[in-house]
C-alpha positions in Angstrom: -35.9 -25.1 42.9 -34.3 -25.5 39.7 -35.0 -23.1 37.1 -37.9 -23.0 34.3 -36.0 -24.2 31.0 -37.3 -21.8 28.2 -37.4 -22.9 24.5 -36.8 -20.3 21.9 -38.1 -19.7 18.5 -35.2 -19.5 16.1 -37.4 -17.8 13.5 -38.3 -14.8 16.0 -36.4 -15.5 19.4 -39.9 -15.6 21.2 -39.9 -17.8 24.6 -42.2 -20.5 25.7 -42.5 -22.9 28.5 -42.5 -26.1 26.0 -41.6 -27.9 23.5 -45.0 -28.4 22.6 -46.0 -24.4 22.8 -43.3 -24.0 20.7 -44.3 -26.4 18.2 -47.3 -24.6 17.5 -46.0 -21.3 17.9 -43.9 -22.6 14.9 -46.9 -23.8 13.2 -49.1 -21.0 13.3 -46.4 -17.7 12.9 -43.7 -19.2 10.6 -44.7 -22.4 8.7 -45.6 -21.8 5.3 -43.6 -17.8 5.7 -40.5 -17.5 3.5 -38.4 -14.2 3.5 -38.3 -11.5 0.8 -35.4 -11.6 -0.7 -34.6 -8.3 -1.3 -36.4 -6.6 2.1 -36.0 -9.8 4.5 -39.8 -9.4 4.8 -41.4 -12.4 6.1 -44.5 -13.1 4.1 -47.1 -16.0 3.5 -46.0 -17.9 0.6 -48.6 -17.1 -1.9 -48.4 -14.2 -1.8 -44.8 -13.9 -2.1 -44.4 -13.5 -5.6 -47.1 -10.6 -5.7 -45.1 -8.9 -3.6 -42.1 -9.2 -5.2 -44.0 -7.7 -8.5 -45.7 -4.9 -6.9 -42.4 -4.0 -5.0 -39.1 -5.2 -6.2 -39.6 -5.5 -9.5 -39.1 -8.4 -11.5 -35.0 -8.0 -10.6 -33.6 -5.3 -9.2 -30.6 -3.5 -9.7 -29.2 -4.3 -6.8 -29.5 -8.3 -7.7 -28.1 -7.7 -11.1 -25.4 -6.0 -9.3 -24.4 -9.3 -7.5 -25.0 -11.4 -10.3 -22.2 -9.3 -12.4 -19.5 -11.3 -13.8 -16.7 -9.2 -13.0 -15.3 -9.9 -9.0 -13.4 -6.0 -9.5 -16.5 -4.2 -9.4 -16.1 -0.7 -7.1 -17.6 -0.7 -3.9 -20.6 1.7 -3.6 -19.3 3.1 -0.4 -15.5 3.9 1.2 -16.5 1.5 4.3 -18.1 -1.6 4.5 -22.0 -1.3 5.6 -22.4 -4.8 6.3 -19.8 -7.0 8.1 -18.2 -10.9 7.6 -21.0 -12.2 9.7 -24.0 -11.1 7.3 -25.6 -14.6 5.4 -24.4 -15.0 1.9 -27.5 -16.4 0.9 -30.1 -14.3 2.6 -29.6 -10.5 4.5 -29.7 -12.0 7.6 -27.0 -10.3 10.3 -25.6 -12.4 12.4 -23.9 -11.0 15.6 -21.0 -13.4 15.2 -19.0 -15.6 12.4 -20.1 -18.5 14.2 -23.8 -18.1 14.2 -23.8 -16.7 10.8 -22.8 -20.1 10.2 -25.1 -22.0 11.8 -27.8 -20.1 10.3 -26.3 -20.6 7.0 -26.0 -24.7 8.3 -29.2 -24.9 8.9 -31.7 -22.6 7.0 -29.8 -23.0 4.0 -27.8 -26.0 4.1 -24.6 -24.4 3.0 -22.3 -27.4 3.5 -18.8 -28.3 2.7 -19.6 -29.5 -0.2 -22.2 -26.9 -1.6 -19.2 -24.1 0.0 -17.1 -25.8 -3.2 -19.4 -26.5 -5.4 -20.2 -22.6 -5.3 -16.9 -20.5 -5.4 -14.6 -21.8 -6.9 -14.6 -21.7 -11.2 -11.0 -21.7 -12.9 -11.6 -20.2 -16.3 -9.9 -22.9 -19.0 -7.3 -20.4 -19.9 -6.2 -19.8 -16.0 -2.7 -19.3 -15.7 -2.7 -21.8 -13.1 -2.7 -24.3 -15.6 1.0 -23.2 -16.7 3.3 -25.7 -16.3 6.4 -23.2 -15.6 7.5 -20.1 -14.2 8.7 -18.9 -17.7 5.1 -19.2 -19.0 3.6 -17.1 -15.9 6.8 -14.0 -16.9 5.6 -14.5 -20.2 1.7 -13.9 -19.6 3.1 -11.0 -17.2 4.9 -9.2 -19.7 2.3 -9.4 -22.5 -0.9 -9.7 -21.0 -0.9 -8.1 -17.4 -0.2 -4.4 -17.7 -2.0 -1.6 -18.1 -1.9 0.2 -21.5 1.0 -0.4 -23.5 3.6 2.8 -22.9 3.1 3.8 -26.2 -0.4 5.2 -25.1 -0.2 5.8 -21.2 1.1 9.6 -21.8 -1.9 10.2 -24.6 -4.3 8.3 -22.0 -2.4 10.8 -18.9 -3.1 13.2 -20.8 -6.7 12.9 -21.5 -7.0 11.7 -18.0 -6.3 15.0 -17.0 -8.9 16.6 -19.7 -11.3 14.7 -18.3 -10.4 15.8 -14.3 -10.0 19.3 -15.5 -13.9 19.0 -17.0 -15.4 17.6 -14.0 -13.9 20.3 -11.7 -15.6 23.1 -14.6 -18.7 21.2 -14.6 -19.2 21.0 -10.7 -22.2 23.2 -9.3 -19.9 24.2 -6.6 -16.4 26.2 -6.1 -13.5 23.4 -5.6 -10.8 24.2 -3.0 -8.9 21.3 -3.8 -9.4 17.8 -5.2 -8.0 13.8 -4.2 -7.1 11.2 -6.8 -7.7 7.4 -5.9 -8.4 4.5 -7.6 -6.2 1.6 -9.8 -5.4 3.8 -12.5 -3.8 6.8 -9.6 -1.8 3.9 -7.6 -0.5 2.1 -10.4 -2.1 -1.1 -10.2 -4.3 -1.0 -12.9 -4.4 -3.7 -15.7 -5.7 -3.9 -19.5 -9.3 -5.3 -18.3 -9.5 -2.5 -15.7 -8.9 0.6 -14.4 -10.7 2.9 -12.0 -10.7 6.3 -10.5 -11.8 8.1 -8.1 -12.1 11.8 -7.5 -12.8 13.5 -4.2 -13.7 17.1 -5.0 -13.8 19.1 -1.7 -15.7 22.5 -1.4 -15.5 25.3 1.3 -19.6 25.7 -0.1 -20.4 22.9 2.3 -20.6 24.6 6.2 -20.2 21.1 7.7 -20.1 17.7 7.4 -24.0 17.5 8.1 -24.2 20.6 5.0 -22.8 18.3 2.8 -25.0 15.1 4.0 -28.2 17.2 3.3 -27.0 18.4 -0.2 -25.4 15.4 -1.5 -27.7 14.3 -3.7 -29.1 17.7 -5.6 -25.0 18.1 -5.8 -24.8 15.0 -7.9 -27.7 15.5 -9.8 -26.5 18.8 -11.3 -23.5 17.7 -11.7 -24.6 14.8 -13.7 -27.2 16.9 -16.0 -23.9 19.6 -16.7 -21.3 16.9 -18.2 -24.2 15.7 -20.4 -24.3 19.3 -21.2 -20.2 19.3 -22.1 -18.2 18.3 -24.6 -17.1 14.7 -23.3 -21.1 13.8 -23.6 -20.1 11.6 -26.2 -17.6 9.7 -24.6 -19.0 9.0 -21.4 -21.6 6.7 -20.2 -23.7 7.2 -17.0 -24.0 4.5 -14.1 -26.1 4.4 -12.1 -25.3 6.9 -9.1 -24.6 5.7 -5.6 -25.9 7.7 -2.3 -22.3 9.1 -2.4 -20.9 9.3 -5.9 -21.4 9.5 -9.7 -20.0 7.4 -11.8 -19.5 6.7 -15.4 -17.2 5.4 -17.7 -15.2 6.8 -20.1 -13.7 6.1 -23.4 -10.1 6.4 -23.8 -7.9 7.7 -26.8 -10.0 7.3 -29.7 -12.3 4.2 -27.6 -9.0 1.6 -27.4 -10.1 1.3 -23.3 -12.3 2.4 -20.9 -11.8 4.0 -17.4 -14.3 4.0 -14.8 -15.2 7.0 -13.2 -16.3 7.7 -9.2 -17.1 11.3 -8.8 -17.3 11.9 -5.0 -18.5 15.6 -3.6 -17.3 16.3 0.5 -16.7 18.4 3.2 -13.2 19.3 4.1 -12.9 17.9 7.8 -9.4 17.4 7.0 -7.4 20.5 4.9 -4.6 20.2 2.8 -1.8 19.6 5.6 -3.6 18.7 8.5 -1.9 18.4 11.7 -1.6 15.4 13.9 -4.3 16.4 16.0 -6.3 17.4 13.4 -6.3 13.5 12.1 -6.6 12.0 15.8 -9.9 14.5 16.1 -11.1 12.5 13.2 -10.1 9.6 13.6 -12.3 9.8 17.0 -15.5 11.4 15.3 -14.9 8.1 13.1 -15.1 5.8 15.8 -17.6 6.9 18.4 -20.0 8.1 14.8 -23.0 6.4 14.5 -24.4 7.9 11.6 -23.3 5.4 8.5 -23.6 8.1 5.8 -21.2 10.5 8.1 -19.0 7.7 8.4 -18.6 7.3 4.5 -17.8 10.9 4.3 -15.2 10.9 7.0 -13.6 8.0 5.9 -13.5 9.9 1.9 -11.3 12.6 3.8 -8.4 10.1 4.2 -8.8 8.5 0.2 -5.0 10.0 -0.2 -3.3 8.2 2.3 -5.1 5.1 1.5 -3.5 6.0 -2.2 0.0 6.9 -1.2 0.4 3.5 1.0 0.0 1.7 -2.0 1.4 3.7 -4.3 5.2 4.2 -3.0 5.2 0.2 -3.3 7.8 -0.8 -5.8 7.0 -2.0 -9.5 7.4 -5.6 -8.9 4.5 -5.2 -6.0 2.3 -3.4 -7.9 2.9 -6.3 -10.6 2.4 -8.7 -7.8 -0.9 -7.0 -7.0 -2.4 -7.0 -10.5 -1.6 -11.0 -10.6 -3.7 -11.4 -7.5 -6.2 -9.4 -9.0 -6.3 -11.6 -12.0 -6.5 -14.4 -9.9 -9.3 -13.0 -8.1 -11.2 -12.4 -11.5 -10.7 -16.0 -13.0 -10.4 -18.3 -10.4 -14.3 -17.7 -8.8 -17.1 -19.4 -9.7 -19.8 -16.5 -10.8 -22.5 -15.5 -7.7 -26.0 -17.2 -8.7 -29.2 -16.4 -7.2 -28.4 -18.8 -4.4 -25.5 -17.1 -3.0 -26.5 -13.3 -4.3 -25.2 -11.7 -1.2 -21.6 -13.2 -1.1 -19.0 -10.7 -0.9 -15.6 -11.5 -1.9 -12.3 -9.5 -0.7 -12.2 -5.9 -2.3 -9.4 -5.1 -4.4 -7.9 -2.8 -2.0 -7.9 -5.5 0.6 -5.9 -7.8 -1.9 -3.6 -4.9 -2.5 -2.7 -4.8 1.4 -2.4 -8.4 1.8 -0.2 -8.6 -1.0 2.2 -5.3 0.2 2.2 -7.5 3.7 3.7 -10.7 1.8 6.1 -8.8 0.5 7.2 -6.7 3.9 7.3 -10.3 5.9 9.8 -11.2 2.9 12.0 -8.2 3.9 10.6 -5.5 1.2 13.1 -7.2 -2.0 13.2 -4.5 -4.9 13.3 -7.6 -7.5 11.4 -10.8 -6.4 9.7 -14.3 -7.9 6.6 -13.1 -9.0 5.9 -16.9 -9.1 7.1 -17.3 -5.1 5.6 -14.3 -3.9 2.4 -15.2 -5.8 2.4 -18.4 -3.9 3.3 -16.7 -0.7 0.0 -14.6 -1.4 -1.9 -18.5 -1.9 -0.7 -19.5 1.0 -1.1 -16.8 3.3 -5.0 -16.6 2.4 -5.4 -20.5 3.2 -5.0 -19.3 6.7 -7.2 -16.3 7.1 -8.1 -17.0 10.3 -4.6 -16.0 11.6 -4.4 -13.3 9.7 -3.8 -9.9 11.9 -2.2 -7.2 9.8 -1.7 -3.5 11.8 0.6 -0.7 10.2 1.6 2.9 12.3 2.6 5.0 9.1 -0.5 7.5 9.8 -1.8 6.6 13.1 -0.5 6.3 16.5 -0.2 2.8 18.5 -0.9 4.7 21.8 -4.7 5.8 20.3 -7.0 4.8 23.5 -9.4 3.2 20.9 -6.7 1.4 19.0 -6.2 -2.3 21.8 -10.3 -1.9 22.1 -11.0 -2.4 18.4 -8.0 -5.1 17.5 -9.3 -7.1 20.7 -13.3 -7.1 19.7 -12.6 -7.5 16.1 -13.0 -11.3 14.2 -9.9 -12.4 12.0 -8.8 -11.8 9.6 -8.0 -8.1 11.0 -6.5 -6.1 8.5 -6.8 -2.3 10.1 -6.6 0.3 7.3 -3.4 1.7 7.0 -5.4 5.3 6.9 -8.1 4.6 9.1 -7.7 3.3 12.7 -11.4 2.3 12.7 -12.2 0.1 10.1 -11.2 -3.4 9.4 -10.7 -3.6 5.3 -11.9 -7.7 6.1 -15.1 -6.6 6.7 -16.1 -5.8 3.3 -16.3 -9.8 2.6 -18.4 -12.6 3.9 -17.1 -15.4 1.8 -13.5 -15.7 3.4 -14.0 -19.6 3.3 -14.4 -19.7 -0.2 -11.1 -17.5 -0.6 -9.1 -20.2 1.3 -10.8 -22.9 -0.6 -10.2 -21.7 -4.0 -6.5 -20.9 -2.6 -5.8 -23.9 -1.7 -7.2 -25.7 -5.0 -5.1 -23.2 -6.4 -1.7 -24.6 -5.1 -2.4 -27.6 -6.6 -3.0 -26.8 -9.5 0.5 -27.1 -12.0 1.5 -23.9 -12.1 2.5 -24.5 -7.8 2.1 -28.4 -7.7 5.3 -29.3 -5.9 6.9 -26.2 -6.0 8.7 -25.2 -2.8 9.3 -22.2 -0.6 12.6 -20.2 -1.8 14.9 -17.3 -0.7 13.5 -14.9 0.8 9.9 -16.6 0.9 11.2 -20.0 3.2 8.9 -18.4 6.0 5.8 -19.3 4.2 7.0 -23.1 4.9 4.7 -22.3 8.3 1.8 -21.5 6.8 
């Protein structure tokens, strides 16, 4: 006897016997129900938007968040809590890349042609629309770095002020403090800089201390640099579950740095040993807890720093073009595609450090071919499998497990053998889209592969 065929509900997976039952299964339970957008609440329709009122407000921070205009904007937390398979257009998880897009096929009808329609948006000034190398060295030189030299050791030194106020102004004793962030690696440019500051404290008795306390840390921490004397040149953000943040007004207000206070528990030490980091680096993987994870993962912020930050010069220039790009080149999220999630910046910084090890680690390059190697490299995504053994071992029992279950692009963090930096994005179709318009454009139109970058001819 052959058996039963079951017919399942794609709203809520329930079974039935029939097309028919399912029909008005479909009828009754979904038909007329549309999803909160910002719970994933199914509700009637009606009664939707009093709901959202009484709720969610009219928009919520969150959705302002994802509506911003800058791509650059920090990520709330070190790791990514959702992964490429969550919906761009709804917060739907999918357990694969493939259903995710089939959902997004066929609840939201995000075709081809609405994929393109939606990501990419050259600004008219793009520097894609130079017609020469010799334009691109000349928007490099004038319009890409970070302050002009003239201010960096005034804007060091105020830096250091500010670092040196925080460290006063926190409610607890500091054993010792991490640097991160654009502004700490070098990679920062005149639109933005960042940093971030891990501030460690023997006060906290564990990991789980520091989870409980976290937030009346913050809080008194905020209300005593309102209290200081940099009150006047700071503004608040809104905090995050793990961090303050604010920004703050450089050398009589010429720029403005942005500011990711971060309080932890020292699972790590000063000069831990190599057990020490494989001990964590197991806690990481088999953790469960998502806020623990985040403050595991802030334990390792200064080898995620040093990787990029021994690149050379030309790199870090390399990395603030793709930046740029990154900034200019995507079309604005709308309320149709709120929860798209492009590449962080510290997964463009990796990707572009790659490049330029496949091209055999040159001191002076093309910033024009290794720009387009860059391009080129993220038209193919899907190949993309990127592992580095600096900080970690190869023989790590967990190591084959997670590079064999994990999607592509698989870029492992170079300071954490648990977590795939691709992750952080959901929109990695758009990326190769808006790349590959981008190598038509006249800046690369025609342009071919040259010394040492002739291996991106198989790409």
């Amino acid at each position: 006897m052959s058996p039963v065929k079951l017919y399942t509900c794609e709203q809520c997976e329930a079974l039935f016997g029939s097309p028919l039952g399912l029909k008005f299964h479909f009828r009754a339970a979904h038909l007329g129900n549309v999803s909160c957008g910002q719970c994933g609440t199914e509700f009637v329709k009606d009664s939707l938007r009093q709901r959202e009122q009484l709720t969610n407000g009219r928009k919520s921070v969150l959705q302002q968040a994802f509506t911003s205009s800058s791509h650059l904007r920090r990520p709330a937390q070190f790791v990514a809590p959702e992964t490429c398979a969550s919906c761009r257009m709804c917060r739907r998880q999918s357990g694969t890349i493939h259903s995710r897009q089939q959902h997004e096929k066929q609840d939201h009808h995000f075709t081809a042609t609405k994929r393109a329609q939606m990501s990419a948006g050259f600004s008219s000034d793009s520097i894609l629309y130079y017609k020469s190398p010799k334009q691109l060295k000349e928007f490099i030189e004038t319009s890409l770095p970070p302050v002009p030299k003239a201010l960096r050791s005034a804007c060091e030194s105020e830096m250091e002020a500010v670092i040196c106020a925080i460290r006063e102004c926190f409610p607890l004793p500091v054993s010792r403090l991490t640097k991160g962030g654009s502004y700490v690696k070098g990679t920062d440019t005149q639109d933005w800089s960042d940093i971030d500051l891990v501030l460690f404290s023997d006060a906290f008795g564990s990991l789980e201390d520091c989870k409980r306390n976290l937030t009346e840390v913050l809080k008194e921490l905020e209300k005593r640099l309102k209290r200081s004397s940099l009150t006047n040149r700071i503004m608040m953000e809104r905090r995050t579950a793990f961090s303050l943040r604010f920004q703050f007004n450089c050398y009589k207000n010429t720029h403005i740095h942005h500011f990711d206070v971060m309080p932890c528990y020292d699972a790590l030490g000063l000069h831990p040993s190599k057990g020490s980091k494989n001990s964590l680096y197991y806690k990481l993987y088999h953790c469960i807890d998502s806020e623990e994870v985040q403050l595991y993962a802030m334990c390792l912020l200064q080898y995620q720093v040093d990787f990029v930050k021994i690149s050379t010069p030309s790199v870090k220039t390399l990395i603030r073009l793709v930046k740029h790009w990154l900034q200019t080149s995507f079309a604005i999220s709308t309320d149709d595609n709120k929860f798209r999630r492009l590449p962080s910046s510290y997964t463009l910084e990796l990707i572009s450090i790659y490049v330029w090890q496949l091209a055999g680690k040159p001191i002076f390059f093309s910033l024009h071919q290794g720009f387009r190697a860059v391009l080129k490299l993220l038209t193919h995504y899907s190949d993309i499998c990127i592992i580095w053994y600096e900080q970690y071992s190869s023989n790590l029992r967990f190591l084959k497990k997670t590079n064999h279950l994990q999607t592509r692009p698989f870029i492992l963090d170079p300071a954490n053998p648990t977590f795939n930096v691709c992750e952080n994005s959901n929109a990695w179709d758009e990326v190769a889209h808006v790349a590959r318009l981008s190598l038509i454009k006249p800046l690369f139109n025609g342009v071919p592969a040259k010394e040492p970058w002739l291996f991106t001819n198989h790409w």
